[in-house]
C-alpha positions as CSV (number, residue, x, y, z in Angstrom):
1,X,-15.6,-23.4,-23.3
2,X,-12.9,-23.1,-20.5
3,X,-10.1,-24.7,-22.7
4,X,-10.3,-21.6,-25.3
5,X,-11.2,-19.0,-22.2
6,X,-8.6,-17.3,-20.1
7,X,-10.2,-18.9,-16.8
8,X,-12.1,-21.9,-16.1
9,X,-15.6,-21.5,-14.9
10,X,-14.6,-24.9,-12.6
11,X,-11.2,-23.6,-11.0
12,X,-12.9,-20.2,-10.8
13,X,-10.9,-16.6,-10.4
14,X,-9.7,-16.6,-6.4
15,X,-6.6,-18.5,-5.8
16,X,-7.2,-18.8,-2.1
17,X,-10.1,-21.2,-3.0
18,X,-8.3,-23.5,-5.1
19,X,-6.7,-27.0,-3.9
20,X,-3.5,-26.9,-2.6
21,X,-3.2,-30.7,-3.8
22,X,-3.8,-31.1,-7.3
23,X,-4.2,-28.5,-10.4
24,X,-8.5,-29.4,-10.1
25,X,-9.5,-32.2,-8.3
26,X,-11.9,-34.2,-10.7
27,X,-15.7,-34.5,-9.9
28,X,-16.9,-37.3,-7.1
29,X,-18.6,-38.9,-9.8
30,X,-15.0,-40.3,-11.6
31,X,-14.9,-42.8,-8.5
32,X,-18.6,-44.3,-9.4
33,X,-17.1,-44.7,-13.0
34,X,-14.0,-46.6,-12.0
35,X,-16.5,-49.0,-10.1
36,X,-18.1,-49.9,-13.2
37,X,-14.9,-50.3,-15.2
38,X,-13.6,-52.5,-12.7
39,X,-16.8,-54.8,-13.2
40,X,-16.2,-54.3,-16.5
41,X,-12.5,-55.7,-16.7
42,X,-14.0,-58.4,-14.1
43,X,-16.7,-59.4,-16.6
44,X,-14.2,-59.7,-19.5
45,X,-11.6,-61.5,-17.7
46,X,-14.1,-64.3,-16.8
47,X,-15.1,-64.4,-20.5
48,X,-18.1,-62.5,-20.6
49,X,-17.4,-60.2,-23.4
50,X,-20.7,-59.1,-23.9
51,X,-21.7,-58.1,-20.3
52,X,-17.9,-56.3,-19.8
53,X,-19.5,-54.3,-23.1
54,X,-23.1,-53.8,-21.5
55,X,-21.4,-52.4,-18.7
56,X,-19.1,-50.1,-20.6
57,X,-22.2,-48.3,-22.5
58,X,-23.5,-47.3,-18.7
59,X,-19.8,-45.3,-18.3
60,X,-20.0,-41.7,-18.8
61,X,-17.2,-41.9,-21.1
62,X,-18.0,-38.6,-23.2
63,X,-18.6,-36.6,-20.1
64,X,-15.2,-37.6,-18.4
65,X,-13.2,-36.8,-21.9
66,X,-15.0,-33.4,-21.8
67,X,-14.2,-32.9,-18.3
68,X,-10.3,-33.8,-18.8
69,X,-10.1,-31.8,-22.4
70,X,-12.0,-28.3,-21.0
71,X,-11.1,-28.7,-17.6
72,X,-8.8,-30.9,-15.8
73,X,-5.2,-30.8,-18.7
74,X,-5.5,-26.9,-18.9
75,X,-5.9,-26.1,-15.4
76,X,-2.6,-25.7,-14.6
77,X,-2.4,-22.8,-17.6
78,X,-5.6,-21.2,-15.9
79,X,-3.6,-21.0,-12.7
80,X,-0.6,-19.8,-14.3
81,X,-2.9,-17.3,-16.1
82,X,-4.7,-15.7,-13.3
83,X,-1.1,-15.6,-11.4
84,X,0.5,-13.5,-14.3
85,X,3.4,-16.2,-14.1
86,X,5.7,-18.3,-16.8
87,X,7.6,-21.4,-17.0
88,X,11.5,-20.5,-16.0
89,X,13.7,-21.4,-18.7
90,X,16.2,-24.1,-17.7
91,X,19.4,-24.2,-19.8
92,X,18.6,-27.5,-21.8
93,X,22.1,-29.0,-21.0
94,X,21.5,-29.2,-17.6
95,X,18.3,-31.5,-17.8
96,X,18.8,-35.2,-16.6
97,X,20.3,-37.2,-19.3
98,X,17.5,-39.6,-18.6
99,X,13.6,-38.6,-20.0
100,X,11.3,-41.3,-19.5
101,X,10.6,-42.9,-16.8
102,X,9.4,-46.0,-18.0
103,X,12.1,-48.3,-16.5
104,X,10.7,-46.7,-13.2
105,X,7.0,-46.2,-13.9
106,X,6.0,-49.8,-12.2
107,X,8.1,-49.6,-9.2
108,X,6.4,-45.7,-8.6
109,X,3.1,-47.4,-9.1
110,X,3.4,-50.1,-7.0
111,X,5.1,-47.5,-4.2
112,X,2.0,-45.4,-4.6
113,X,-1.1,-48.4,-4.7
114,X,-1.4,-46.8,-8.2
115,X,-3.0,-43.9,-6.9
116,X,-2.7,-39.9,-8.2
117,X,-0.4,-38.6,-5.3
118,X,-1.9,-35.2,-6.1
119,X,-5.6,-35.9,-6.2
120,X,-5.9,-39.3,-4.4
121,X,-8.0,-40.8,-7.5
122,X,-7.3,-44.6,-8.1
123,X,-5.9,-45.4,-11.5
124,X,-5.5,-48.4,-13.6
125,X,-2.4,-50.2,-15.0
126,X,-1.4,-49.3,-18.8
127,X,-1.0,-52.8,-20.0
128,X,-4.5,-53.9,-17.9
129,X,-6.4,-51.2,-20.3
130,X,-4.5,-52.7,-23.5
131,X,-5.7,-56.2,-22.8
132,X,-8.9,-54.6,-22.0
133,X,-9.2,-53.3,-25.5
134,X,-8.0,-56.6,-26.9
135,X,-11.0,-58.5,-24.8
136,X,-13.5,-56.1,-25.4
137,X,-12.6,-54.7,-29.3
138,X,-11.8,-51.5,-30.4
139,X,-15.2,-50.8,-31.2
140,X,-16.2,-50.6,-27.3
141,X,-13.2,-49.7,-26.1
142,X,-10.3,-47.4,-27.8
143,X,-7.2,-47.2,-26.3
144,X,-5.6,-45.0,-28.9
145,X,-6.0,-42.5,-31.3
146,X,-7.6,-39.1,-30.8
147,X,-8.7,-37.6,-27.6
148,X,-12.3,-38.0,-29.0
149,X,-11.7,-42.0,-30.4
150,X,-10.3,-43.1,-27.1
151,X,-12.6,-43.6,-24.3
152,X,-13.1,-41.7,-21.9
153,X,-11.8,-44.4,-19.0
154,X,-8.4,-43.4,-20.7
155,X,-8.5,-39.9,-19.7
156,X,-9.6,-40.5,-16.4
157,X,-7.8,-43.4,-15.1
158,X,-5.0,-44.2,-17.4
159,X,-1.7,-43.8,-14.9
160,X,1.1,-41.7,-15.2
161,X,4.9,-41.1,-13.6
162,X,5.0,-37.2,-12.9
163,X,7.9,-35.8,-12.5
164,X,6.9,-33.4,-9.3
165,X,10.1,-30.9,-10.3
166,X,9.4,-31.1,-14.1
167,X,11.9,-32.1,-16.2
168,X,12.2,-29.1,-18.3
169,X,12.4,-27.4,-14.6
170,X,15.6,-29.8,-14.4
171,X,13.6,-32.3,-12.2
172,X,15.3,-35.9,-12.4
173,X,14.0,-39.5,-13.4
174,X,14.2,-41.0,-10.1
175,X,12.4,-42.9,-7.6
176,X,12.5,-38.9,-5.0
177,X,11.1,-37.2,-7.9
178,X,8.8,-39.6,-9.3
179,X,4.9,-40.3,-8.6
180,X,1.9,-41.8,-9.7
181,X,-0.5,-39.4,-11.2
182,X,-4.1,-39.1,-13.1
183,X,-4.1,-37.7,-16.6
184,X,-5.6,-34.4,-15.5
185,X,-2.9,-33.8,-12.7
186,X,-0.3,-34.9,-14.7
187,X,-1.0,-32.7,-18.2
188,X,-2.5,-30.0,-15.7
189,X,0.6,-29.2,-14.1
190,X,2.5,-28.6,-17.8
191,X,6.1,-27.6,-17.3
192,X,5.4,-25.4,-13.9
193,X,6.6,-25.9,-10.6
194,X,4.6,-26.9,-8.1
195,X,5.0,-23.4,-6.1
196,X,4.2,-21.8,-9.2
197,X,1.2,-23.5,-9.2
198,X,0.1,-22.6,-5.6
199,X,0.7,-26.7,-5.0
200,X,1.3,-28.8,-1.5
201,X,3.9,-31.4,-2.7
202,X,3.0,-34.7,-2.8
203,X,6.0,-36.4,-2.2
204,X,5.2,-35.0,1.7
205,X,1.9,-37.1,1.9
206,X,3.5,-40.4,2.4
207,X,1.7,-42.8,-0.2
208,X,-1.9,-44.7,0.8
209,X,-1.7,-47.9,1.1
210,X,-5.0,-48.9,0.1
211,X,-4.6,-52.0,-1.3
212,X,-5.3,-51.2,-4.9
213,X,-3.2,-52.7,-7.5
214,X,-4.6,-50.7,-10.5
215,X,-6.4,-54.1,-11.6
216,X,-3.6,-55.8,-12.1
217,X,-4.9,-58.9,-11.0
218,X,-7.2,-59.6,-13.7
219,X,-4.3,-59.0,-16.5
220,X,-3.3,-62.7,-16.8
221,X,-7.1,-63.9,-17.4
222,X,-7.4,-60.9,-19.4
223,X,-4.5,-61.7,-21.3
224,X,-6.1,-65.1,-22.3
225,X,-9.7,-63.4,-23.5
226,X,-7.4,-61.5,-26.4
């Protein structure tokens, strides 16, 4: 499989074929799957456990795992790879004194409609997918664990803060350095730079506003279903 290989069969071997805005942009089919998790979330927040767990069997939830694990968090390395290029070391004392962005995370989001500034997939909020798994069980849907325990809706759609200029690149936690991102984009890019990676940057798309809200406005009913 790709993940073990020197290429990807996906990215394939000519870098003037792949994207300029994201490390692999995911299959069409990922948008089909978020439809049906949002009726699924919908379902559960009007009490209907059992249909929101009907609903989830229909996701393709091992595909999309097998997609992120093979493909989409290694392409970055692939690129790298076929480019002869490493990370730069960064003296360690001159990274930002802050790491995480998590005091920043929902103010990126809302910024960016919660969608990957790299890829332009829609994502879903981290504490909508916890209630989630509280409505549903951990037996339909896993939030945690493993990559292969957790389903596959977490590797798809759960949202991340990328730093664009990665922190170990000496990229700061701010607001300018900041966006929302897809699992695959975020892990694909690693610790390279985005013009070691043949990468548009993002933060020169100005942010869609499309309205999403990462379902955030199911959490409160959701909230009462756990």
């Amino acid at each position: 499989m790709c993940r073990k290989s020197t290429s990807c069969v996906l990215l394939g071997d000519e870098p003037g074929a792949w994207s300029r805005m994201s490390p692999l942009p995911p299959p069409g089919w990922f948008a089909d799957q978020l439809l049906l998790f949002n009726k699924a979330v919908e379902h559960a927040a009007a009490g209907d456990r059992a249909a929101a767990i009907n609903i989830l069997r229909t996701i393709r939830s091992d595909e999309i795992r097998l997609w992120f694990d093979e493909h989409g968090q290694v392409s970055g390395n692939k690129r790298a790879r076929r480019l002869g290029i490493m990370a730069p070391k960064f003296p360690a004392d001159q990274y930002d004194l802050v790491r995480s962005p998590s005091k920043l995370e929902k103010a990126v989001y809302a910024r960016d409609s919660y969608t990957c500034r790299y890829c332009g997939l829609k994502q879903v909020a981290k504490e909508v997918l916890y209630a989630f798994e509280k409505a549903v069980g951990t037996e339909a849907f896993r939030t945690q664990g493993t990559n292969a325990q957790q389903h596959g809706i977490i590797h798809g759609f759960k949202i991340v803060a990328d730093h664009v200029v990665p922190y170990k690149r000496g990229g700061r936690t701010d607001m300018e350095n900041l966006v929302s991102a897809c699992p695959s984009c975020n892990y694909g890019k690693e610790a390279f730079t985005i013009e070691q990676l043949g990468l548009d940057d993002p933060r020169l798309r100005p942010p869609i506003d499309n309205g999403w809200d990462g379902l955030l406005s199911f959490l409160p009913e959701l909230k009462k279903m756990a």
